[in-house]
C-alpha positions in Angstrom: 79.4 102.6 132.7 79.7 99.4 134.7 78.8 96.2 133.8 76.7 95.8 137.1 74.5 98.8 136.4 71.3 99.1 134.2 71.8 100.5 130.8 68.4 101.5 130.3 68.1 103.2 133.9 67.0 106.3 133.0 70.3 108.0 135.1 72.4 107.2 132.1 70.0 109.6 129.6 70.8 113.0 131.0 71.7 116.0 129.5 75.1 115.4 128.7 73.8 112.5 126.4 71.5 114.2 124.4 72.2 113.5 120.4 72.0 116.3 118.1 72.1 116.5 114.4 75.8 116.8 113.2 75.5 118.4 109.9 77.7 120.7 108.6 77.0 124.7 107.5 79.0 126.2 105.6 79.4 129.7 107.2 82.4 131.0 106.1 84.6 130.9 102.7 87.3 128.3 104.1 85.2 126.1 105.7 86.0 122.7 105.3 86.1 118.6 106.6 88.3 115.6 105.5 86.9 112.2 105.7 85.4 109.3 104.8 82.6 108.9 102.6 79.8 106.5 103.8 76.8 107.2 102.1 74.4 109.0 100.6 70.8 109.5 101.2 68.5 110.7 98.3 65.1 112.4 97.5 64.6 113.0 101.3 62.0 115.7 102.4 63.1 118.7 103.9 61.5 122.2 104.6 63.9 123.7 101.4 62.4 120.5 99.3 63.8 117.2 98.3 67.6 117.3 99.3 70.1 114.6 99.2 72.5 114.1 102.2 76.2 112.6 102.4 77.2 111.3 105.5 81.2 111.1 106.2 83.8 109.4 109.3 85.8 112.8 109.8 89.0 112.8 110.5 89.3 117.0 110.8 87.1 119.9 109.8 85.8 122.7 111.0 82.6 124.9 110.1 80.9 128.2 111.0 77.3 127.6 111.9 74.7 129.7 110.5 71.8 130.2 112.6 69.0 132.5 111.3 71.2 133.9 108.6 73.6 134.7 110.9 77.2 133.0 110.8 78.7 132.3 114.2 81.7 134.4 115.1 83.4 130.8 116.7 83.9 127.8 114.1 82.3 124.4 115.1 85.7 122.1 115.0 85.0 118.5 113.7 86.7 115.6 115.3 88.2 112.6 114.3 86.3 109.7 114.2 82.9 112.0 114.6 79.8 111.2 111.9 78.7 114.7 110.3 76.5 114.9 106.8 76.5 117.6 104.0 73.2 118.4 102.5 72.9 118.4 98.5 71.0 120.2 96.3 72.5 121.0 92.9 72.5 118.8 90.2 76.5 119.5 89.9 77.0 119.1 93.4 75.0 115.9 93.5 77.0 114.4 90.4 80.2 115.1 91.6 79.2 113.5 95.4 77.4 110.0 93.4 80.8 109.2 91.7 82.0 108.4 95.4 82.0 104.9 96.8 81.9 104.0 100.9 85.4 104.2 102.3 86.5 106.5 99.6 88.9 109.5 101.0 87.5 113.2 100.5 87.9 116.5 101.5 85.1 119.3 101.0 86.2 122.8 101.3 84.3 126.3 100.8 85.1 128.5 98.8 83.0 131.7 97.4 79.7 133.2 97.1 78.0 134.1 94.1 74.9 135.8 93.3 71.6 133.7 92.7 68.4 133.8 91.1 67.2 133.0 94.0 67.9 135.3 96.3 70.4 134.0 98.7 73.9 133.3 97.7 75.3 130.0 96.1 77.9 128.4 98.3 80.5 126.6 96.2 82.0 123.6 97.5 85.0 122.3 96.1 85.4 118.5 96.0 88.8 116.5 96.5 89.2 113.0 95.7 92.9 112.3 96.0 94.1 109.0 93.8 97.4 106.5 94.2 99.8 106.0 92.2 98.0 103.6 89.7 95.0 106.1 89.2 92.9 104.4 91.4 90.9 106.7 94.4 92.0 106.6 97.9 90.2 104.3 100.0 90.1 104.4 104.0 91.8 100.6 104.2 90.8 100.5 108.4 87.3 102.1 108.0 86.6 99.6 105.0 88.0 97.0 108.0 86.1 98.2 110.6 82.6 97.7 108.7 83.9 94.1 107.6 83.0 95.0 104.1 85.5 96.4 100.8 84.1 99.8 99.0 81.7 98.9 96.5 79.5 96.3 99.0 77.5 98.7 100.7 
């Protein structure tokens, strides 16, 4: 965009510009994204209930979508440096996502069904947190940078 044109001319909002959601399904068993975590988002109102969402700076992924129960046959590939956010809504889940702080390194990957009381399937998600040598969790050292902050200030 030049520096000589409006920004708010109404030619720069087509299409092509429209924002959607980026928040991951987990379609098939294998599913998975790598990234940062950023934060977290509880008690918000959704048509399934109170949820709590995760937001995360990928750096790879990809996902099959699910749209009206049906799993797409072509995986959704996550980018580096794209925003996406997980949904929550186990207690275990949950617990294991809180213990993360901003700029901590993750990687969520899917893998089985089981049978719930509910009716639809439970999707397990696994939850990597890798650690250095001293014990201490992996932090993303230019992300942290980037947001001129360290991990537990936000």
């Amino acid at each position: 965009m030049s520096k000589e044109k409006d920004i708010f001319d109404d030619s720069n909002f087509g299409a092509e510009t429209e924002v959607s959601g980026n928040t991951v399904d987990w379609g098939k068993v294998s599913d998975f994204m790598v990234g940062t975590f950023v934060k977290a988002r509880h008690n918000v109102d959704t048509q399934f209930g109170e949820n709590s969402i995760y937001e995360f700076y990928c750096e790879k992924g990809s996902f099959h979508k699910v749209v009206n129960k049906v799993v797409s046959e072509t995986p959704t590939v996550i980018n580096k440096g794209e925003s996406w956010s997980v949904w929550g809504r186990n207690d275990m889940f949950n617990g294991q996502m809180n213990s993360f702080r901003p700029g901590q390194v993750v990687k969520l990957t899917f893998t089985e069904e089981r049978p719930s009381q509910k009716g639809n399937p439970a999707k397990i998600v696994k939850i990597y947190a890798p650690k250095e040598n001293d014990g201490s969790v992996v932090m993303n050292k230019e992300w942290l940078e980037a947001q001129s902050v360290t991990g537990g200030d936000m």
